[in-house]
C-alpha positions as CSV (number, residue, x, y, z in Angstrom):
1,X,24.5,77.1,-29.4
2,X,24.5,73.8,-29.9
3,X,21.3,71.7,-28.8
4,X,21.1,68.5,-27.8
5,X,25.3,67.5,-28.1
6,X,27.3,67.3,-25.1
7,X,30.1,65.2,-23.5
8,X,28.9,62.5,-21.3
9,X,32.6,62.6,-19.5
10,X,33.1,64.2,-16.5
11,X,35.1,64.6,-13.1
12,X,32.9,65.0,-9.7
13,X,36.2,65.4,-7.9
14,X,36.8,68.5,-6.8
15,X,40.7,68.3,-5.8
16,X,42.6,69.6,-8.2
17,X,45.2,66.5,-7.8
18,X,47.0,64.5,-9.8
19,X,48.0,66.9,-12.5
20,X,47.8,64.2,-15.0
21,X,46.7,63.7,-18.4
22,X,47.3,61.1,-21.1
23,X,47.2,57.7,-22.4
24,X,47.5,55.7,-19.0
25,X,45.5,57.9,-16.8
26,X,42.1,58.6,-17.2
27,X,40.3,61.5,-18.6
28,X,40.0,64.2,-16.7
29,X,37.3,67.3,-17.0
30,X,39.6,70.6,-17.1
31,X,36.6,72.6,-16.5
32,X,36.1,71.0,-13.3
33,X,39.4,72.6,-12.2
34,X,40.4,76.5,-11.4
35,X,42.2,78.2,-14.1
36,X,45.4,77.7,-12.1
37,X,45.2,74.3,-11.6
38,X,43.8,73.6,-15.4
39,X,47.0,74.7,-16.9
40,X,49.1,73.1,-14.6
41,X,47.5,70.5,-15.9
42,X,47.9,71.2,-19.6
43,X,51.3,71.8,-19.0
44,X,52.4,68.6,-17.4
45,X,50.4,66.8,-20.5
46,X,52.5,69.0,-23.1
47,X,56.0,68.2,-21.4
48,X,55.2,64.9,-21.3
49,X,54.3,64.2,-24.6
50,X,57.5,66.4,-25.5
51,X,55.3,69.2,-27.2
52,X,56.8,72.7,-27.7
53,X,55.8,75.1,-24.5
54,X,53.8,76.9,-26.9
55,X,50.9,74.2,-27.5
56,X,50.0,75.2,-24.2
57,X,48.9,79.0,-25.0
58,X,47.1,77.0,-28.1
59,X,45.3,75.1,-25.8
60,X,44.6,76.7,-22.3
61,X,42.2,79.6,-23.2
62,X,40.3,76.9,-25.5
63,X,38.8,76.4,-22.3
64,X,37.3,79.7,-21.4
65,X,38.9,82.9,-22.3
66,X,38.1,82.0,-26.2
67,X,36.2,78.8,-25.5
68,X,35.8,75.8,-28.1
69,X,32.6,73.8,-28.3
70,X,34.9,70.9,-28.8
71,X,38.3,70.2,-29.4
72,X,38.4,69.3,-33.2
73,X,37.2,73.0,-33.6
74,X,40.9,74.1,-32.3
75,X,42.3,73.8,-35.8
76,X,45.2,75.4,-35.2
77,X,46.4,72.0,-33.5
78,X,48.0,69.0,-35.1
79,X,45.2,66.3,-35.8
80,X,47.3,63.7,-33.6
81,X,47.4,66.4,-30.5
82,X,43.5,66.8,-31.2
83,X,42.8,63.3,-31.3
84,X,44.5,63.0,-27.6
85,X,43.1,65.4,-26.2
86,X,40.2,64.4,-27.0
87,X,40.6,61.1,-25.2
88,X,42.4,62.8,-22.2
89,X,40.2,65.8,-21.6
90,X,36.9,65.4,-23.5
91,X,35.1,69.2,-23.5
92,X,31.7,68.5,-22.0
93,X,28.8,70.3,-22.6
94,X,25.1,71.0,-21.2
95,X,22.8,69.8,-23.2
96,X,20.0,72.3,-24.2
97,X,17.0,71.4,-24.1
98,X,14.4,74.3,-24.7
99,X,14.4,77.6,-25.1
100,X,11.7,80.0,-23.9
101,X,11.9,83.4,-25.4
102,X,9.4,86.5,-22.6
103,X,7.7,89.4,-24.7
104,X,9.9,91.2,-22.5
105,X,13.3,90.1,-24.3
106,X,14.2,87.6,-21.0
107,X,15.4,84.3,-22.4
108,X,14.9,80.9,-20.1
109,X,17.1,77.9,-21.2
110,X,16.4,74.5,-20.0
111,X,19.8,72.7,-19.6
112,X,20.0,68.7,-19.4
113,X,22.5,66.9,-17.5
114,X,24.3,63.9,-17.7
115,X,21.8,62.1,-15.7
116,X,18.9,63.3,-16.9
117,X,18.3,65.9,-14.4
118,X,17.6,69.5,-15.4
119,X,18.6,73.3,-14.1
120,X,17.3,76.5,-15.6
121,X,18.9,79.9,-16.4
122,X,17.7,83.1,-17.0
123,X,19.2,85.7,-19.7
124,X,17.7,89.3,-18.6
125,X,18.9,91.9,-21.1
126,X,18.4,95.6,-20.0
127,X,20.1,98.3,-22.0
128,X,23.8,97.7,-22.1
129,X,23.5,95.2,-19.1
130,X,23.0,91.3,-19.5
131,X,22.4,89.6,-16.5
132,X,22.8,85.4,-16.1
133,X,21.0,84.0,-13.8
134,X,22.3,80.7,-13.1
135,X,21.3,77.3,-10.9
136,X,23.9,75.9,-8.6
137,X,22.0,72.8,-7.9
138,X,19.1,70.6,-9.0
139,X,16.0,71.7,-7.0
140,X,16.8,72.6,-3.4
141,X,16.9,71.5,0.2
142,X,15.3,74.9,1.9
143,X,11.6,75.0,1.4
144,X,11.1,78.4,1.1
145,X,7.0,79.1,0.5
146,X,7.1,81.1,-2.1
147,X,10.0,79.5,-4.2
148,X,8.7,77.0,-6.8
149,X,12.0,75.5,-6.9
150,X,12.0,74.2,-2.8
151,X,8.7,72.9,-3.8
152,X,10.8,70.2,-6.6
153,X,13.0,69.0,-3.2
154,X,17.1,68.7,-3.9
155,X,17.9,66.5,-6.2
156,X,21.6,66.6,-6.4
157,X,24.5,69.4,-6.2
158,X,26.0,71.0,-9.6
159,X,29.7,70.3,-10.1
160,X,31.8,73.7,-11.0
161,X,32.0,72.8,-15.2
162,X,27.9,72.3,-14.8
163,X,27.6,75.8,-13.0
164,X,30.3,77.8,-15.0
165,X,28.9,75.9,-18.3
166,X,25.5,77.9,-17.9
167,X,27.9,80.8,-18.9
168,X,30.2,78.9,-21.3
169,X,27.1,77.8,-23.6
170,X,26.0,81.4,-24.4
171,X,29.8,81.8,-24.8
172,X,29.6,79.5,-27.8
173,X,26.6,81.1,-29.2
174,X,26.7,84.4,-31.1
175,X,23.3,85.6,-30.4
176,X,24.3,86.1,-26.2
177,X,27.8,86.0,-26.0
178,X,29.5,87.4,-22.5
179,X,27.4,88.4,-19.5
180,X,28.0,91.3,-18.1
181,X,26.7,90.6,-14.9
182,X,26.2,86.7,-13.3
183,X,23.9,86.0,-10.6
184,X,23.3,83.0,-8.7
185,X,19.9,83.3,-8.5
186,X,19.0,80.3,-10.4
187,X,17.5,77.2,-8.9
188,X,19.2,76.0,-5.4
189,X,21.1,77.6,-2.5
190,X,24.6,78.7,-3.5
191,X,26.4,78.0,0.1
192,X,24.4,74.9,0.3
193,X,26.8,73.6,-2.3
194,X,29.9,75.8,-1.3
195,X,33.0,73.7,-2.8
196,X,31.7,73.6,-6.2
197,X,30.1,77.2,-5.7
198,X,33.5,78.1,-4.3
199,X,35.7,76.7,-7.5
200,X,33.2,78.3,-9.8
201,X,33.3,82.2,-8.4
202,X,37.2,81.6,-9.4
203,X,36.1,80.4,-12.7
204,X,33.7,83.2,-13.3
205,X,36.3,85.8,-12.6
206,X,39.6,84.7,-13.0
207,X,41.0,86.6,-15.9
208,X,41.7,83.4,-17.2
209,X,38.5,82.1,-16.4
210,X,35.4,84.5,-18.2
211,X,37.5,87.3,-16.4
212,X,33.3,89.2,-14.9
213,X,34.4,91.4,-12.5
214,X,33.9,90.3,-8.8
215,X,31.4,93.3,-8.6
216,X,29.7,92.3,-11.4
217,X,29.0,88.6,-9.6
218,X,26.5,88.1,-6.8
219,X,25.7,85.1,-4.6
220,X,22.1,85.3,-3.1
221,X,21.8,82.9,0.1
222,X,18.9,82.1,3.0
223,X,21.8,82.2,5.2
224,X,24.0,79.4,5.8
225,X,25.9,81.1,8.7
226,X,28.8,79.1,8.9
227,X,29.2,78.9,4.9
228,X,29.0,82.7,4.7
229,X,31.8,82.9,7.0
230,X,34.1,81.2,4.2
231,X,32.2,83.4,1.2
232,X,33.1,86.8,3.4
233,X,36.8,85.1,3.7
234,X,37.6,85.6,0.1
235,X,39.6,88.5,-0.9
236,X,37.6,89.4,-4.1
237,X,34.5,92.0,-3.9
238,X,31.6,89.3,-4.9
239,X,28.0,91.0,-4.1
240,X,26.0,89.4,-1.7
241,X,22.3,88.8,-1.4
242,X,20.4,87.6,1.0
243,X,17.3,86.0,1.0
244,X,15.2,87.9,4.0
245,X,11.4,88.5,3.5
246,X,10.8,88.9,6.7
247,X,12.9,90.7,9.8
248,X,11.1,88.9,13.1
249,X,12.2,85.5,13.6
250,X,8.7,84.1,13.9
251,X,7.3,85.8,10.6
252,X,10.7,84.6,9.0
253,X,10.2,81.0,10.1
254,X,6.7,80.8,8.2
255,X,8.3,81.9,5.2
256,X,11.8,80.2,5.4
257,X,12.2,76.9,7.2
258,X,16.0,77.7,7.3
259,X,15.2,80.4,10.2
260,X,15.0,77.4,12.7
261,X,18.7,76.5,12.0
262,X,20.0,80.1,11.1
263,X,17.8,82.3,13.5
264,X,18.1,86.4,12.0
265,X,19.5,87.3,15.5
266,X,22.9,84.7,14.2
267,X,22.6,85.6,10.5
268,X,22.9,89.4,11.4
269,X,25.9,88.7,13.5
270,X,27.6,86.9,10.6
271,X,26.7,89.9,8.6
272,X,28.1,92.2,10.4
273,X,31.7,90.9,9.6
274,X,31.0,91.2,6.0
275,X,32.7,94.3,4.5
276,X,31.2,94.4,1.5
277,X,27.9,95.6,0.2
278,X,24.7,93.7,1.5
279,X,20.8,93.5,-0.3
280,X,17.9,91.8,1.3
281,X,15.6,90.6,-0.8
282,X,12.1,90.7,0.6
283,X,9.4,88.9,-1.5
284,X,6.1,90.8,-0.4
285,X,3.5,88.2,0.7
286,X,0.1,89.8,2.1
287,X,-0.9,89.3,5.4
288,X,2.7,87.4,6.2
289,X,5.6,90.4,5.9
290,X,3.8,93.6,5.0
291,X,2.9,95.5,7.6
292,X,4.3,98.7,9.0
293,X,5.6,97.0,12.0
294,X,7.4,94.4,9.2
295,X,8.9,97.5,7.7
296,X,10.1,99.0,11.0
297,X,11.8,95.9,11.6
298,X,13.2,95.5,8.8
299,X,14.3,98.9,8.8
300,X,16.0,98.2,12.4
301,X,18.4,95.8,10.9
302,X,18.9,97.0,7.3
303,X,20.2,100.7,8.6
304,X,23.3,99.4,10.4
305,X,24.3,97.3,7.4
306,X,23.6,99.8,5.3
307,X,22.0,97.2,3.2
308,X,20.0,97.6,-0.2
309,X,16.3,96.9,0.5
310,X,15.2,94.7,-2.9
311,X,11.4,94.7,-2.9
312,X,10.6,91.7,-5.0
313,X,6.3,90.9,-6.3
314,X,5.4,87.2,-5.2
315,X,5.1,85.4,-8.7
316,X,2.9,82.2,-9.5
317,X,4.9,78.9,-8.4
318,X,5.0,78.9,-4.8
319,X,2.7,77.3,-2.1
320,X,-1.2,77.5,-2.7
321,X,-2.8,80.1,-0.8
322,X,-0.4,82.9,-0.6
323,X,-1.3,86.4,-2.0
324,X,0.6,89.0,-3.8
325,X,0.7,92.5,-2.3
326,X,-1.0,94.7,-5.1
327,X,1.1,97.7,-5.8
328,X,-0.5,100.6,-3.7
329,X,0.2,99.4,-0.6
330,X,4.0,98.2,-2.5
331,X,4.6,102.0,-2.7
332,X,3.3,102.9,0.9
333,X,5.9,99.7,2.7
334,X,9.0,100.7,0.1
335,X,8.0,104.4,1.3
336,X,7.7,103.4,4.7
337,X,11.4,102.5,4.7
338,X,12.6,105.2,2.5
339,X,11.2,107.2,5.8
340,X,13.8,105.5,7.9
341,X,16.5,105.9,6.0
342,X,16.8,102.7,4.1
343,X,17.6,102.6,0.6
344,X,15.3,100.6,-1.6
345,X,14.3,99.5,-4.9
346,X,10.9,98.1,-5.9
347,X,11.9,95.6,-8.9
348,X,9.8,94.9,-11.7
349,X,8.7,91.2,-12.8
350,X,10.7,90.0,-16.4
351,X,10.2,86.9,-17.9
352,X,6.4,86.1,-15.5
353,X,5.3,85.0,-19.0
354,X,7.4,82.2,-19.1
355,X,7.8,81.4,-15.7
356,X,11.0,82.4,-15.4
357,X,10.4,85.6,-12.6
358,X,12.4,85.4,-9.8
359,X,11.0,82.2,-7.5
360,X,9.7,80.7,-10.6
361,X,12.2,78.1,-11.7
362,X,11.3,74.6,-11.3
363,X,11.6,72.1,-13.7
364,X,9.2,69.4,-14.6
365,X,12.1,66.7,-15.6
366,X,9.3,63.9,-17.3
367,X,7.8,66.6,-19.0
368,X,10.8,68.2,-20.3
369,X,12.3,64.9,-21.2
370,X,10.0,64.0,-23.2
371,X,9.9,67.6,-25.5
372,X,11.7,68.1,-28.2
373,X,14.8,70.7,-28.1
374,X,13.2,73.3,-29.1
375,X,12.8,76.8,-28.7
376,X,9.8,78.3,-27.8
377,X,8.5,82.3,-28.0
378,X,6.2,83.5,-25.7
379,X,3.1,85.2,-27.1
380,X,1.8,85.9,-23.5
381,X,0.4,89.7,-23.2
């Protein structure tokens, strides 16, 4: 992995159109587009520079399948063609900017934009399994209490190439390579920023794209109703999370701001059309969701669905004055619903050490701007 080098060129269109690349048109970001669409692309360029057919299986899975930090690393190309390409359809990168290495073996990267914002992603190996978790936006809209990332605000959407390049970096670098799972997890709300969300589950799995099964992939939401609508529309098997933490509309509403606009009684509704397999996550906050009557409720709507209980620890980052729920009574809710007939799973904090547990992202862009790229190791106990 590269630090500090990446392309300044980019596309924030997301249409797909005109299929054009060259001298007279201007430079266009292939990773921006859908695998489809990107050799379309590629192939209009090649004919019309009167290249052989077979520059474009020399080119196309340059982009992701086998993917090249930049294009003078494709060497199997004529300089000329390189030197064009280059001009039409620069390879732009995130810019690293530090790495923080957990005790635990989770691995939080700092990624610069363009325009001097920042998203973070987390690497959480386990076994065989290694799990991205990846931003789609700069900070986020929603406000949720516990989440140190509402706490930054929004700052600005991701486009596709800036999501899906989370996963192209450690691509590049031998030491991660090819997640085996992706979540979007990371800072922001996925549906929040559906188009480029949208384009980027294509890249993800296309087996064009970094071919991760659509099982393997899971978008976590508050609960954009009308958005999830469009995410249940797509034909591939995508897991789907959402953010819960509480199962009465009036606890959920202290929490989550977003209940006001998506009350649970719609959200469930809109959940009930999703044939696929559903986990609340449930942050346990003392005195705010974890009573018995909370896991009754939540019980009431997670045994239809046949939803996955998550039980998640509140970490350091949120709102002052909330208070973790210490792991006794943690045992007695998850048994609680056990009782009921839910299926649950208590998960275990990685990465607290460097801030990078789940509700922990948030970056401090002055600060960070003004470090080094470095990489750091954590020495935390």
């Amino acid at each position: 992995m590269q630090m500090g080098s990446f392309s300044d060129a980019r596309d924030s269109s997301h249409r797909a159109a005109p299929f054009r690349l060259g001298r007279r048109h201007r430079a266009m970001n292939l990773l921006n587009l859908t695998p489809n669409d990107a050799e379309r692309s590629i192939a209009v360029w090649v004919a019309e520079r009167g290249e052989p057919p077979y520059r474009l299986r020399q080119i196309f899975p340059r982009l992701w399948t086998h993917p090249a930090a930049d294009w003078t690393g494709v060497t199997e190309l004529p300089r000329a063609l390189i030197d064009d390409l280059t001009t039409s359809a620069p390879i732009c990168r995130l810019q690293l900017q530090t790495r923080q290495t957990s005790t635990d073996g989770t691995v939080k990267f700092l990624w610069r934009l363009h325009d001097g914002l920042a998203v973070e992603s987390v690497w959480i190996p386990e076994g065989r399994r290694r799990t991205l978790c990846i931003s789609s936006q700069a900070g986020c809209a929603f406000g949720c209490v516990f989440c140190a990332t509402g706490r930054m605000g929004f700052q600005r959407h991701l486009d596709p190439w800036e999501i899906t390049g989370q996963v192209r970096e450690l691509l590049l670098d031998p030491e991660f390579g090819k997640p085996t799972n992706v979540v979007f997890m990371g800072m922001g709300e996925p549906l929040h920023n559906w188009d480029a969300v949208d384009k980027a589950l294509t890249i993800l799995n296309d087996p064009h794209g970094f071919g991760i099964g659509a099982r393997h992939i899971t978008v976590s939401t508050v609960g954009i109703v009308p958005k999830l609508a469009r995410l249940a529309a797509r034909p591939e098997q995508f897991r789907l999370a959402i953010s819960l933490h509480a199962a009465v509309s009036e606890r959920r509403a202290a929490i989550m701001p977003v209940e006001k606009k998506y009350p649970i009684g719609k959200l469930m509704e809109a959940l009930r059309a999703f044939a696929r397999r559903i986990t609340f996550e449930y942050v346990l906050i003392k005195g705010a969701n974890d009573s018995v009557r909370d896991a009754d409720e939540l019980a009431k709507i997670a045994t239809p669905l046949g939803a996955l209980v998550n039980i998640l620890p509140l970490h350091p980052g949120g709102a002052a004055g909330l208070t973790p729920v210490a792991a006794g009574p943690t045992r007695q809710f998850a048994r609680r619903l056990k009782e009921l007939g839910v299926n649950v799973t208590v998960r275990r904090s990685r990465g607290l050490d460097i801030s990078a547990a789940c509700g922990q992202l948030r970056t401090e862009t002055d600060l960070a701007a003004s470090l080094p790229s470095t990489t750091v190791t954590s020495s935390s106990n």
